[in-house]
C-alpha angles and dihedrals in degrees: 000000000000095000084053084054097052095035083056095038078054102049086046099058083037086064097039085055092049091050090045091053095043081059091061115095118214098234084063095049108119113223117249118261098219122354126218120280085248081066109035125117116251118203121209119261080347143090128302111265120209110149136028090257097053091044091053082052091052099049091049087050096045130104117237091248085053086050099046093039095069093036106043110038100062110351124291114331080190109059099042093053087059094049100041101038110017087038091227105131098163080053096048097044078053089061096036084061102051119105090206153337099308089051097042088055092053108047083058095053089061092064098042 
């Protein structure tokens, strides 16, 4: 009888959290810090990604075949791992737009 109480204590706090998150619009949303390892970036022949910050230090740090290699072959590796995964899309059309690592840099300064 008492396991029925707190199952049901449980289900109930589960609802009043998912009532509490569909409340939440997506321009609110606050970008995570660090993601997860399962949804870092991985560059190649480079460093693990897994923030803004680390991905501006990387930049910096990158060759330009490195570079080129994630922006020319199929669109921006970079941007869309920022809009798909860090949830920043003003950020991501920014470094869409660069032409090149300066640019890059700092389109990514803007959002630290």
């Amino acid at each position: 009888m008492k396991i029925k109480k707190r199952v049901k204590r449980k289900i109930t706090r589960i609802k009043k959290n998912m009532r509490v998150v569909r409340k939440i619009k997506v321009r609110d949303a606050k970008v995570p810090l660090e993601v997860p390892l399962e949804r870092a970036f991985w560059v190649n022949n480079g460093p693990v990604v897994r923030s803004l910050k680390e991905l501006y230090n990387a930049i910096t740090s990158m060759s330009q075949q490195q570079y080129d290699f994630h922006t020319l072959r199929s669109g921006n590796d970079f941007a869309r791992w920022v809009h798909d995964i860090l949830l920043d899309p003003e950020c991501a059309d920014r470094i869409e737009a660069a032409k090149n690592q300066k640019d890059a840099l700092k389109a990514i300064s803007k959002s630290l």
